[in-house]
PAZAPA-4460 file (N, C-alpha, C; in steps of 0.05 Angstrom, whole numbers, plus 32768, in hexadecimal, padded with zeros to 4 digits):
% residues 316
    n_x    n_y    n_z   ca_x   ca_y   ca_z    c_x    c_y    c_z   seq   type   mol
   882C   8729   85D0   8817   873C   85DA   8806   872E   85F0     1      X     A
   8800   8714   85E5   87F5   8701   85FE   87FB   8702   8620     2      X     A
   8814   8700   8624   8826   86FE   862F   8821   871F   8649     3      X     A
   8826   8739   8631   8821   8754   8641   8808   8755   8640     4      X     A
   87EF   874C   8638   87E2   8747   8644   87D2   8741   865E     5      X     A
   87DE   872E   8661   87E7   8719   8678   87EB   8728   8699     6      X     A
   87EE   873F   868F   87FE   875A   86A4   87ED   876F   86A6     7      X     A
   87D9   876D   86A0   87C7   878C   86A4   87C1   8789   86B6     8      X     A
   87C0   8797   86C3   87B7   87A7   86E2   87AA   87B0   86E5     9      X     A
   87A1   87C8   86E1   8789   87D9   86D8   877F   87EA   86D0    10      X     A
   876E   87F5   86CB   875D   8807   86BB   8763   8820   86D1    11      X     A
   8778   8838   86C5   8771   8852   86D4   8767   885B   86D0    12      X     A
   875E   8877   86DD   8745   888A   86DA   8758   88A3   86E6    13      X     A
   8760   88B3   86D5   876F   88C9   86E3   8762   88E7   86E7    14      X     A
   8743   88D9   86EB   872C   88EF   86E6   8728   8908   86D7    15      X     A
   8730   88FD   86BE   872F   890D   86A4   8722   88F6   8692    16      X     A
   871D   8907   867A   8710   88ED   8661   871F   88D9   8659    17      X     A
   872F   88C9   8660   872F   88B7   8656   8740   88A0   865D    18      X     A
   8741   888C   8655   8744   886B   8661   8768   8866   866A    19      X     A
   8772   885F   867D   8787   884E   8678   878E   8840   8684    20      X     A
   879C   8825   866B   87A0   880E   8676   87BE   8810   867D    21      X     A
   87C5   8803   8692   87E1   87FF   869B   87E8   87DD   86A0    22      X     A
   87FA   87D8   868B   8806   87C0   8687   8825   87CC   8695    23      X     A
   8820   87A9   86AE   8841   87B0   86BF   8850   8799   86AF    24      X     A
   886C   879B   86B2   8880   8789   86AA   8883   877A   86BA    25      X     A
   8881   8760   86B9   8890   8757   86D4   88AD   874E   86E1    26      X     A
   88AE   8756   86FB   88C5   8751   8707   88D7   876D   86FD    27      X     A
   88C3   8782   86F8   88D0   87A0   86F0   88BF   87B2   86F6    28      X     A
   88C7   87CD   86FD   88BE   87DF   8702   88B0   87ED   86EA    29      X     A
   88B9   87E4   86D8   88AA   87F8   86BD   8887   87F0   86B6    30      X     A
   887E   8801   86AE   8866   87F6   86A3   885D   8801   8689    31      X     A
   884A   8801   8678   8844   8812   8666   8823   881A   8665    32      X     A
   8823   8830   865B   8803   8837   8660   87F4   8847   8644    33      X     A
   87E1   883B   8643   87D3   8835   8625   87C0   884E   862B    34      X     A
   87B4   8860   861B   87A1   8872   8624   8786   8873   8610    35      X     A
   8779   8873   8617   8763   8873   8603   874E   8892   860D    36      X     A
   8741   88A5   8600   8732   88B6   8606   8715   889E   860C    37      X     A
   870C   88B0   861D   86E1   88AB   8624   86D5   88BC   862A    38      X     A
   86C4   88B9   8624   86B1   88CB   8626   86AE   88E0   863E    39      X     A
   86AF   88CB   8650   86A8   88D7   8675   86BC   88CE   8680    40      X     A
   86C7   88D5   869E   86D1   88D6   86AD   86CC   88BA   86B6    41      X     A
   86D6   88A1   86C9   86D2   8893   86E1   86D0   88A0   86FC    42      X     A
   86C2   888E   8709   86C5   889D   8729   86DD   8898   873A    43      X     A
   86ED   887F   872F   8706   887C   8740   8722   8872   8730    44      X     A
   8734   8865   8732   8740   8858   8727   875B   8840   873A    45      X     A
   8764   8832   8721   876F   881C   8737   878F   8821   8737    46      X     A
   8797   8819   8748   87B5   8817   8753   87C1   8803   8748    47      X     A
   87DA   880A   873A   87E4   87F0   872F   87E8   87D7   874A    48      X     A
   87FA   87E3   875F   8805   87C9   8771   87F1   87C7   8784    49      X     A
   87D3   87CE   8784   87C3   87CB   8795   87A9   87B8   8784    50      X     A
   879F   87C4   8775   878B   87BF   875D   876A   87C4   876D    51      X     A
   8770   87DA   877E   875C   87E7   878B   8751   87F7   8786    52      X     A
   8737   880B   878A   8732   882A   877E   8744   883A   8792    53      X     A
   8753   8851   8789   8762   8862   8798   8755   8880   8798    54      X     A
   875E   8893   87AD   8757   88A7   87AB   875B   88BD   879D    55      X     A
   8771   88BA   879D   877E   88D4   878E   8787   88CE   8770    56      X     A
   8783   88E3   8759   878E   88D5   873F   87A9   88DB   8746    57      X     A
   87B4   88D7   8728   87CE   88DF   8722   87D4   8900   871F    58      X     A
   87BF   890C   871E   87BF   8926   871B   87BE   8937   8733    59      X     A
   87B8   892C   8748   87AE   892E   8765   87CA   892F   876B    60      X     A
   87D8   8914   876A   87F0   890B   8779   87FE   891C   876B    61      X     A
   87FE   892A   8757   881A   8936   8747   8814   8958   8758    62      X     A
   87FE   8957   875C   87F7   8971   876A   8803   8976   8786    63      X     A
   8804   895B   8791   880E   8958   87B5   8827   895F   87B1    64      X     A
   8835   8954   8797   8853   8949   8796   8856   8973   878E    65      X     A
   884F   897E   877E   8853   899E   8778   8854   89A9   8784    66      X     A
   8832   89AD   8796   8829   89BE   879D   882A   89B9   87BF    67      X     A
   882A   89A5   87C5   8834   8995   87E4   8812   8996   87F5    68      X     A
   87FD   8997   87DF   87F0   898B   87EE   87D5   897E   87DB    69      X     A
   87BF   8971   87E7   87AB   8968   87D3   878D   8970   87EC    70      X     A
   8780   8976   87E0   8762   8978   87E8   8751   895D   87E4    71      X     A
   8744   894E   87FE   872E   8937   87FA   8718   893F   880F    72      X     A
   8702   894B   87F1   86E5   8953   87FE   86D5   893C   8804    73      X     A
   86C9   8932   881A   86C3   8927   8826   86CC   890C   8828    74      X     A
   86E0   890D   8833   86FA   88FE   884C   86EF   88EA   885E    75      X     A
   86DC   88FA   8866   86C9   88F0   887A   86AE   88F9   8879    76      X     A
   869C   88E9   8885   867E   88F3   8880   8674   8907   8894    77      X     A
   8665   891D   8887   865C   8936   889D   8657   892F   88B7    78      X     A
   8647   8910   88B3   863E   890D   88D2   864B   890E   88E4    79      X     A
   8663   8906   88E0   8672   88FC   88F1   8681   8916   88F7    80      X     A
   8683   892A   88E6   8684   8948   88E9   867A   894D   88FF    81      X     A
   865E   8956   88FB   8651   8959   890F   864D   894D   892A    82      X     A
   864D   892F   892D   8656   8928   8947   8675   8926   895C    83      X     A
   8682   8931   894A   86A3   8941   8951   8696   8956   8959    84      X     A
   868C   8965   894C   868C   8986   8956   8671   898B   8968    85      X     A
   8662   897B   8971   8651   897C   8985   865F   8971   899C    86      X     A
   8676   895F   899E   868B   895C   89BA   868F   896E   89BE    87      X     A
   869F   8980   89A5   86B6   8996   89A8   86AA   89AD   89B7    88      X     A
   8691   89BD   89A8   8684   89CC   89B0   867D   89C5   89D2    89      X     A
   8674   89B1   89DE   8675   89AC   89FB   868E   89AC   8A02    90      X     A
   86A3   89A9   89F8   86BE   89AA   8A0D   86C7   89D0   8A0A    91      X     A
   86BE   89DA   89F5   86C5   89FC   89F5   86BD   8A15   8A0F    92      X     A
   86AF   8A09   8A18   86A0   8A12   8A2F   8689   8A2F   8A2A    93      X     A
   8688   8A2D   8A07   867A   8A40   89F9   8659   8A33   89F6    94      X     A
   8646   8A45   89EE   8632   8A44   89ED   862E   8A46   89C4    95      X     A
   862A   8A27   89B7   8627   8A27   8994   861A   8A3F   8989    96      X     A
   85FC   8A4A   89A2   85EE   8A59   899A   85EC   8A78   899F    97      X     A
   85FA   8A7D   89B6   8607   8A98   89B6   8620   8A9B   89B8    98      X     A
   861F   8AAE   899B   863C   8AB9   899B   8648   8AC9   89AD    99      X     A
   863A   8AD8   89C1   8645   8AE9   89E0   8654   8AD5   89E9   100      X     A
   865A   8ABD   89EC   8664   8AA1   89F7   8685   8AA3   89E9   101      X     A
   8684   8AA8   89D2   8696   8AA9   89C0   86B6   8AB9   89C3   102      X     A
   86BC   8ABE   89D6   86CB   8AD1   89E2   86E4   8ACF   89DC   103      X     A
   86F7   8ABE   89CA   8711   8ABA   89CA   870E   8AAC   89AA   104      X     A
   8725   8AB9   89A2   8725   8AB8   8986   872F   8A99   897C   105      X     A
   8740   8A8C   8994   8743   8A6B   8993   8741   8A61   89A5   106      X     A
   8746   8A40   89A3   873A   8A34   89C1   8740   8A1E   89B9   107      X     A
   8755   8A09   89C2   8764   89FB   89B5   875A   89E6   89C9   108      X     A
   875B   89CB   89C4   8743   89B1   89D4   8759   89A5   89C8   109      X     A
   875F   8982   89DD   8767   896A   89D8   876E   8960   89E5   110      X     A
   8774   8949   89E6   8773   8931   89CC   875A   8929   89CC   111      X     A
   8756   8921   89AC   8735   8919   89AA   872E   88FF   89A0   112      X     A
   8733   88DD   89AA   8733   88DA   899F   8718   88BC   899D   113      X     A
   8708   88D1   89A6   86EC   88C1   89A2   86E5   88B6   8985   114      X     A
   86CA   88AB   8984   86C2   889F   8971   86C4   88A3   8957   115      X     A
   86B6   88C1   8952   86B4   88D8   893D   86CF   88DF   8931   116      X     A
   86E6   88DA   8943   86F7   88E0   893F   8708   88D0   8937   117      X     A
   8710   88BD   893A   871C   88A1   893A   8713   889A   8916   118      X     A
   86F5   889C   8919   86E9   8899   8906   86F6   889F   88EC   119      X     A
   86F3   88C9   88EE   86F7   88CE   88E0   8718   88D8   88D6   120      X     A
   8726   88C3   88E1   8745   88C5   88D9   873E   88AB   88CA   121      X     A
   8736   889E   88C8   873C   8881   88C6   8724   887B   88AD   122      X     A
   8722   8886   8899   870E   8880   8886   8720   8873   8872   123      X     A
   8712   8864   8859   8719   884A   8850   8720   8864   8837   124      X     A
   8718   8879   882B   872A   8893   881F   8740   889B   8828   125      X     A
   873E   88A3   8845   875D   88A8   884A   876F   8893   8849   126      X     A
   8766   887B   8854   8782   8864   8856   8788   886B   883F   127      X     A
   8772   8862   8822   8782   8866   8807   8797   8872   8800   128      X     A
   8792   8890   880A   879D   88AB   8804   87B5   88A2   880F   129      X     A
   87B7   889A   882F   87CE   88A0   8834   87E1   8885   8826   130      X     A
   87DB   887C   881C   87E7   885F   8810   87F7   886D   8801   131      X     A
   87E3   8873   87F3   87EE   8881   87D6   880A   88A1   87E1   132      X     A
   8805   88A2   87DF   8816   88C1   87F8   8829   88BB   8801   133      X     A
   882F   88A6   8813   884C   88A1   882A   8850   8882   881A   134      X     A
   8839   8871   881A   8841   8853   8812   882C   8845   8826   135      X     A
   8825   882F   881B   8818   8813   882E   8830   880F   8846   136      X     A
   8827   880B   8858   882E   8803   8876   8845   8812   8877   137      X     A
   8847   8834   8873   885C   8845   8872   8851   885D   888B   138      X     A
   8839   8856   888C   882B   8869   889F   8815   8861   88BD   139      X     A
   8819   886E   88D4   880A   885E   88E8   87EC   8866   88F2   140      X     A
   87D8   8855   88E7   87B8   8861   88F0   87BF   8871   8903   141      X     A
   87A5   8884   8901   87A7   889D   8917   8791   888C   8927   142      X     A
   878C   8890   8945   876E   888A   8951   876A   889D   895F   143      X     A
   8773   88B8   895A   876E   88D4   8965   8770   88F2   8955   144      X     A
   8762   88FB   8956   8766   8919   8942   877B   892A   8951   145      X     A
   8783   8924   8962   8798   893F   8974   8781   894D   8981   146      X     A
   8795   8964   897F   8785   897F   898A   8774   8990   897A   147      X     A
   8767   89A1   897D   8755   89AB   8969   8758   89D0   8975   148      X     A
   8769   89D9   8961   8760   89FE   8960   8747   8A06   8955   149      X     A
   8737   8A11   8962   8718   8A11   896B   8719   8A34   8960   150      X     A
   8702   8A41   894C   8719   8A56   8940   86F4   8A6B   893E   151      X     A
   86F9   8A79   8951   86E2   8A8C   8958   86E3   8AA2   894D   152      X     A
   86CA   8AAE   893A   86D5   8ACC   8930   86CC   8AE1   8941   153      X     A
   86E3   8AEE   8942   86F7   8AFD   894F   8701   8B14   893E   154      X     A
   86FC   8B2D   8946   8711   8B47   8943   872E   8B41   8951   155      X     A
   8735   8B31   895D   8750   8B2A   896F   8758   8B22   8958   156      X     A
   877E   8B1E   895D   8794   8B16   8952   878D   8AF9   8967   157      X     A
   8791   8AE5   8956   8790   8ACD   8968   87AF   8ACA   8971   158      X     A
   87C0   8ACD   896A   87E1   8ACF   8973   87E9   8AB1   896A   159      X     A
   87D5   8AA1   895D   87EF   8A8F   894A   87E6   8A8B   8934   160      X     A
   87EC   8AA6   8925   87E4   8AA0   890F   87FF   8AA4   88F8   161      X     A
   8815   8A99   8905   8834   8AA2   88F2   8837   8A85   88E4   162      X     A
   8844   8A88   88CF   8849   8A7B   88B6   8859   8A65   88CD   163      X     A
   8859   8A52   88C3   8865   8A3D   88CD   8866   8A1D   88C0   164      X     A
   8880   8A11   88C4   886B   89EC   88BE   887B   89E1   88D0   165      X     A
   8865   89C9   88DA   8868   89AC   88F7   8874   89A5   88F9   166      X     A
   8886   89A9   890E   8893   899E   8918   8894   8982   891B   167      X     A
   88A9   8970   8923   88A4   894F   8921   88AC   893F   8932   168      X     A
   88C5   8942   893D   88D4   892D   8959   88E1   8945   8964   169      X     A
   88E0   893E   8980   88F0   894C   8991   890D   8954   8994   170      X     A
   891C   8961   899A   8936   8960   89A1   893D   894C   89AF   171      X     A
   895C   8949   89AF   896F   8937   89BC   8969   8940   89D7   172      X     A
   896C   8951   89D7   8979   8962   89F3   895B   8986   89F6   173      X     A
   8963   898C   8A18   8954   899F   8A15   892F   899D   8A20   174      X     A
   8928   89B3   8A1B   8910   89B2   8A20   88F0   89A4   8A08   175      X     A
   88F2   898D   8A12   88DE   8982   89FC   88B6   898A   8A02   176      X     A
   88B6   899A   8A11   889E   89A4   8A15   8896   89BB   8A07   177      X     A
   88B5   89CC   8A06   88B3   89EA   89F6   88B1   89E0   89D5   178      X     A
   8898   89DB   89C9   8898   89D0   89AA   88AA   89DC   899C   179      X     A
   88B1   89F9   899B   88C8   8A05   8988   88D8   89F0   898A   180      X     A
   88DE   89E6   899E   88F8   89DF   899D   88FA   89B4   899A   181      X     A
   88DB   89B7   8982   88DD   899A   8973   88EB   89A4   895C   182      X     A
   88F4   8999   8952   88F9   8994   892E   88F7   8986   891B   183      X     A
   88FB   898B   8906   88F1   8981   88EC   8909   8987   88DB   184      X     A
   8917   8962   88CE   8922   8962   88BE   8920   8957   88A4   185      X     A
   8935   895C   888C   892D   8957   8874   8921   893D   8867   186      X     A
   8922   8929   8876   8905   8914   8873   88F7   8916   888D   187      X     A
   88ED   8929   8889   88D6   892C   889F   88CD   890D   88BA   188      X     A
   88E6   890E   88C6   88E9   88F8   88DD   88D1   8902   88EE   189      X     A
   88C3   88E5   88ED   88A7   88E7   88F6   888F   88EF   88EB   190      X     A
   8889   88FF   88E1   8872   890C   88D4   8876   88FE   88B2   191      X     A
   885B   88F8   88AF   8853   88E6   8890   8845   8903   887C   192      X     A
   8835   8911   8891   8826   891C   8880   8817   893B   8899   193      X     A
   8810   894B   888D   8801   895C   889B   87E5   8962   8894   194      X     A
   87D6   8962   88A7   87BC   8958   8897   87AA   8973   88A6   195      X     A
   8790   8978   889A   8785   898B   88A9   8765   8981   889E   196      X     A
   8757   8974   88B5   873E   896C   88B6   8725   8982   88BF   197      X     A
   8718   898F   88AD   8705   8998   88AE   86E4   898C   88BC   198      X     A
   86E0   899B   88D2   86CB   8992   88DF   86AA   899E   88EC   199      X     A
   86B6   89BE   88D0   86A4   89C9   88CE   86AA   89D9   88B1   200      X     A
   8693   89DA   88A8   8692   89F0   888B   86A5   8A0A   8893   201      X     A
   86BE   8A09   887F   86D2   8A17   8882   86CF   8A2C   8860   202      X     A
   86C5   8A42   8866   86C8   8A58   884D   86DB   8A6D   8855   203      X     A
   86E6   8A7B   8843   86F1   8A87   8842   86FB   8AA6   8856   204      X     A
   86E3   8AAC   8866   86E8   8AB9   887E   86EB   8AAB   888E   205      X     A
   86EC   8A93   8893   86EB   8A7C   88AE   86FC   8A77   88B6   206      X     A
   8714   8A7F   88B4   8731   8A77   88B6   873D   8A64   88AF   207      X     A
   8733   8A5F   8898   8740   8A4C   888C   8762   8A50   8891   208      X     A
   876D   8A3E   888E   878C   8A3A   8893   8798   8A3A   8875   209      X     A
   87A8   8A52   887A   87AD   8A63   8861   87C6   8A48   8858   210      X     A
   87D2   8A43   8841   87E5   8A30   8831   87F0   8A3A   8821   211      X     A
   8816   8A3B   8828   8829   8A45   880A   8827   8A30   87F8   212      X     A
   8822   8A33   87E5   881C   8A21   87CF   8840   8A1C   87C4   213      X     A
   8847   8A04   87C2   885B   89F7   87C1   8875   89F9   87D3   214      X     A
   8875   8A09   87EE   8882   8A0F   87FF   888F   89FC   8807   215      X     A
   888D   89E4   880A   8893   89CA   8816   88B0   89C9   8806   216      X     A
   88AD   89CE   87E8   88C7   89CF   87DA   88D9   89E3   87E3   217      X     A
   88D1   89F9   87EF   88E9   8A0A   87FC   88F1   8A03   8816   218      X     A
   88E3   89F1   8820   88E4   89EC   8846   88FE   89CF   8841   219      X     A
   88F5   89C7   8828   890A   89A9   8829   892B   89B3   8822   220      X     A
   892C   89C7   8815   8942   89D1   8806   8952   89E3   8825   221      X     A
   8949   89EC   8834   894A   89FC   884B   8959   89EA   8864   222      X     A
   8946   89D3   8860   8945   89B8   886F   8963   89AF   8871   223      X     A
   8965   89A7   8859   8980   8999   8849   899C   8994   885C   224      X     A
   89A5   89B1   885A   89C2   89B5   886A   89C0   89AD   8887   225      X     A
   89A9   89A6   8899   89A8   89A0   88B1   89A8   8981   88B7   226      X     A
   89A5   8977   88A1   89AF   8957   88A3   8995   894F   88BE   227      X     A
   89A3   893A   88C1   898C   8922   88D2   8977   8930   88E6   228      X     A
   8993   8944   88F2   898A   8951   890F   8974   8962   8909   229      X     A
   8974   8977   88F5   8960   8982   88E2   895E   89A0   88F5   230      X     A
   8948   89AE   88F0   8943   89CA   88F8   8932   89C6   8911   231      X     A
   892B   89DC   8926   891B   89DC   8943   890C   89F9   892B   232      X     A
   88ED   89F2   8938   88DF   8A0C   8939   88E9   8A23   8934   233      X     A
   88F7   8A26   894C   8904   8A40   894D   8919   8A46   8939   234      X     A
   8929   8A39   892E   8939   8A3C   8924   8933   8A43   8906   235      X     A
   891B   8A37   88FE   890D   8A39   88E6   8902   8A57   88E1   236      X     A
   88F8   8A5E   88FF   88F7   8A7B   8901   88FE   8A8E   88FF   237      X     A
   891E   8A82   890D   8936   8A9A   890C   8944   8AA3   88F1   238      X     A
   894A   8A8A   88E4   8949   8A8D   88CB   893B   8A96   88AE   239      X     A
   892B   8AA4   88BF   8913   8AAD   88AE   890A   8A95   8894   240      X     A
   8901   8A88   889E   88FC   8A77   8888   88E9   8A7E   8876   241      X     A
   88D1   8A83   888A   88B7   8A7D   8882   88B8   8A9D   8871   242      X     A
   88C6   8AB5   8870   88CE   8AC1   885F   88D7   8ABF   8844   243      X     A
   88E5   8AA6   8844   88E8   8AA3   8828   88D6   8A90   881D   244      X     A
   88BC   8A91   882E   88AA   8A7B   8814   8893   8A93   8813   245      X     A
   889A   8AA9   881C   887F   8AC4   8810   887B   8AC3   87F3   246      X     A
   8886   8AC2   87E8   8881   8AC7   87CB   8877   8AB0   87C0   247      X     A
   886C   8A97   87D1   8865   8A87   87C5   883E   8A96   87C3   248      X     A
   882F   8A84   87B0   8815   8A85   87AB   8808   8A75   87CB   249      X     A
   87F1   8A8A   87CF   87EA   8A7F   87EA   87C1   8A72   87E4   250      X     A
   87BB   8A58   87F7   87A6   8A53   87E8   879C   8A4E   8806   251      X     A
   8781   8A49   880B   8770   8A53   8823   8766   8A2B   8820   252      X     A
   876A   8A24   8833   8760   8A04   8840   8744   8A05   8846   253      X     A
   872D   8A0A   8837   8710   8A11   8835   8704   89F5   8834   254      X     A
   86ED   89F0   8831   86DF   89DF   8830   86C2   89D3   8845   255      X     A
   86B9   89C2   883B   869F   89B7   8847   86B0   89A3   8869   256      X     A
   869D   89A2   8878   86A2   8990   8887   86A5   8977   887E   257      X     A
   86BB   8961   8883   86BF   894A   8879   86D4   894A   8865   258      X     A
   86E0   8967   8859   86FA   896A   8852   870C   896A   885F   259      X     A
   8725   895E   8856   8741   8959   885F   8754   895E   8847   260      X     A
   8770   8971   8853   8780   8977   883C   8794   8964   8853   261      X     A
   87A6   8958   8832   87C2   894D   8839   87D2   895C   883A   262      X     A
   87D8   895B   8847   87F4   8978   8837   8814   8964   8844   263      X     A
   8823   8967   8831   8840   8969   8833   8846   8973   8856   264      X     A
   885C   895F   885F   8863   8969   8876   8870   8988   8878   265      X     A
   8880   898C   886A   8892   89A4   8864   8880   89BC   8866   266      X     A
   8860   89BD   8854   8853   89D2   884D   8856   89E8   885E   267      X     A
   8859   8A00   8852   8857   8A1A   8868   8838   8A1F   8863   268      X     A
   882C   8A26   8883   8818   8A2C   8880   8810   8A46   889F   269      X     A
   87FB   8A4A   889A   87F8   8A5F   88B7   87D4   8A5A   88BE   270      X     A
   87CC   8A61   88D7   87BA   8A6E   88DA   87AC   8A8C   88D0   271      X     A
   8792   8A8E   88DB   878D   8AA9   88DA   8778   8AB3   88E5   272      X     A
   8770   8ACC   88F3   875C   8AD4   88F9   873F   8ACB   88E9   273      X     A
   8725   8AC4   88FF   8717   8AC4   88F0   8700   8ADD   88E6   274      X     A
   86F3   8ADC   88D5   86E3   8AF9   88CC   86D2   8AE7   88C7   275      X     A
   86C4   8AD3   88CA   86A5   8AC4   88C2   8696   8ACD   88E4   276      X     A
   867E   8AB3   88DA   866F   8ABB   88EC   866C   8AA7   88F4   277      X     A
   8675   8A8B   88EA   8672   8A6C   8902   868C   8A66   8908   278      X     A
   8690   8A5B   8923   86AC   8A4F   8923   86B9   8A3A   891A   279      X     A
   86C9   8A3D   8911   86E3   8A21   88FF   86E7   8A08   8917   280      X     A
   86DF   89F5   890D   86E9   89DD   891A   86F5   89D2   890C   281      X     A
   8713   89D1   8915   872B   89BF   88FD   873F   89B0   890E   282      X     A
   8742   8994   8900   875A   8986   8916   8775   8981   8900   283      X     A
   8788   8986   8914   879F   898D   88F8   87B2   8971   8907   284      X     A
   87AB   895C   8904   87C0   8943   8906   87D6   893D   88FB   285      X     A
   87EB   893A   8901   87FF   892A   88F5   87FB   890D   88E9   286      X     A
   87FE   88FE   88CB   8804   88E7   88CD   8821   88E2   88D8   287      X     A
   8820   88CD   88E8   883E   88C4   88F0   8848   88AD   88DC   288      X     A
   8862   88AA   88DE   8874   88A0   88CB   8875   887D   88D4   289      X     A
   886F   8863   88CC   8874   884A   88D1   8895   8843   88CB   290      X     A
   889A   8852   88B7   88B9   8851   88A6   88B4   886B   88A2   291      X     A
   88DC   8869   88A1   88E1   888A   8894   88E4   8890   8881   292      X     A
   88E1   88A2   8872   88E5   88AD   8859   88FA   88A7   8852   293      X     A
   8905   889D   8841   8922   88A0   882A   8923   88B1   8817   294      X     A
   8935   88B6   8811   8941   88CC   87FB   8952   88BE   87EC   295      X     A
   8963   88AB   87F2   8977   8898   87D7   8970   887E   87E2   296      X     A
   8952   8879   87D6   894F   8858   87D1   895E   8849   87B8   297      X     A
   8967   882E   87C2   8979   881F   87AD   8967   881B   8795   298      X     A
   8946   881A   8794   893C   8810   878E   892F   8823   8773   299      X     A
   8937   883B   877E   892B   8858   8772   8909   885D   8774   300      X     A
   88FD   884D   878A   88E3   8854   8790   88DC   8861   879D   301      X     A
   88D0   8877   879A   88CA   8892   87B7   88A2   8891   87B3   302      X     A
   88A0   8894   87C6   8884   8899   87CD   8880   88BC   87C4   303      X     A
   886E   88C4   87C6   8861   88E4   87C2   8872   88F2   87D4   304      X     A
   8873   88F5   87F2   8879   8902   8800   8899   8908   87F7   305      X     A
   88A6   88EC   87F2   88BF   88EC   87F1   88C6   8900   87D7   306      X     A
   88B8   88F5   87C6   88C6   8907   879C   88BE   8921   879F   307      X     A
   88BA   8930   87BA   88AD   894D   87B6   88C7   8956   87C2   308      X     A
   88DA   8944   87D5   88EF   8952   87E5   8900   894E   87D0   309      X     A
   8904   8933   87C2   891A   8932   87B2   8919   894B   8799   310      X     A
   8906   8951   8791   8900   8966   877A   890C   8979   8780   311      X     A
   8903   8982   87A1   8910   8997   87AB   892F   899B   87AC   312      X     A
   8938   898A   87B5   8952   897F   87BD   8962   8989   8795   313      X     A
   8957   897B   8791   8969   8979   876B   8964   898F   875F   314      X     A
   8951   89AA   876E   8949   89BB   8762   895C   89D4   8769   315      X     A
   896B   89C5   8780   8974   89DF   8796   8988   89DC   8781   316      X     A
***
């Protein structure tokens, strides 16, 4: 007993009541985990191969791996909210204080990738997150938010508001300017993660960016038969894809400024008109990929992103 001892790691917190210890084996993948009830909750918990506080529990991550995405309320701090969206608002050519100014239901700005912004990709929460998600040195710091759909309420149809998910590397061949015609294959070559950074208080008339809840599992299974080369935009379209994930449960990307959802690369998701009365400032970045995803490691270790495709895959 001395000995397994010898091997504790640490104390989780899977932000429920109660304690566990995780003793690793060594020179093996197995470990075992001791549970004890408490009273209260912890505020964080530790990583076996890190022995750091992490962001997300185990309940979180089993949620990314299901449901293909996870919610982290304040990601980043409001300020830094706010000095993003005091650039933004000067590059819109709108007036914050009258809405007569307001004339177009979107208004798409970029690349941004000043201070505020740099900043707030790069918080010592998200590295965690994304550690935990793709893997340590599996993913490449962002020092820019992209572009930003700038989302004004509007009686207008904004005209992109169709079900869709991101595209990732270009074609071989062809027109690489026309985006339809990027694609996305079944380890999502290039893209780690899809992320959508909130940069203003996003409720429920605000346009929030509507989410098929576990869609990612129908987009990988879809994926499959196209091998390396994988699907173009368009093709995803033609195929009615985004048709067969309607019947999934749909959930609204809401939140305070300083929220960021992870979501699964695969996720189907859409825009939508807005019906509030302030405008949405949201930057929807790609993490990019350092390494690519595997699907038959020798080793049988998959990161989050990866055990949501394989699930899919063994499910088909």
């Amino acid at each position: 007993m001395g000995d397994l001892l010898d091997h504790l790691i640490g104390v989780v917190n899977l932000q429920s009541q109660r304690i566990e210890l995780r003793i690793q084996l060594p020179y093996t993948q197995w470990s075992w985990v001791l549970a004890v009830e408490h009273e209260r909750p912890l505020g964080h918990h530790l990583t076996p191969d890190s022995g750091t506080p992490s962001v997300l529990s185990e309940a979180q991550i089993r949620q990314f791996i299901h449901d293909g995405f996870v919610k982290i309320p304040g990601a980043f701090p409001r300020e830094i909210a706010d000095h993003g969206r005091s650039i933004l608002w000067q590059d819109t050519g709108c007036d914050e204080t009258d809405p007569t100014t307001w004339t177009k239901p979107v208004i798409r700005l970029g690349m941004y990738g000043q201070e505020p912004f740099a900043r707030a990709a790069n918080t010592p929460v998200l590295h965690q997150a994304f550690d935990q998600l793709v893997g340590p040195g599996r993913w490449w710091p962002r020092t820019d938010l992209g572009t930003f759909p700038i989302r004004f309420p509007s009686p207008h149809d904004p005209g992109d508001a169709g079900w869709h998910v991101d595209s990732s590397f270009p074609p071989d061949s062809g027109d690489t300017s026309d985006f339809l015609n990027w694609r996305v294959n079944v380890t999502s070559k290039g893209r780690a993660l899809l992320m959508l950074f909130l940069f203003s208080d996003v409720g429920e008339p605000d346009a929030p960016t509507r989410i098929r809840i576990a869609s990612h599992l129908d987009v990988a299974r879809i994926l499959a038969p196209a091998g390396e080369y994988g699907l173009s935009s368009r093709d995803l379209a033609a195929e009615q894809t985004f048709a067969e994930t309607a019947a999934r449960d749909q959930v609204l990307a809401t939140g305070d400024a300083g929220t960021v959802y992870l979501c699964h690369p695969f996720l189907v998701h859409a825009a939508q008109p807005h019906r509030g009365s302030r405008p949405r400032f949201l930057a929807q970045p790609p993490l990019t990929q350092a390494e690519p995803f595997l699907l038959n490691r020798t080793n049988g270790t998959y990161w989050p992103v990866e055990q949501a495709i394989r699930i899919a895959l063994q499910a088909a």
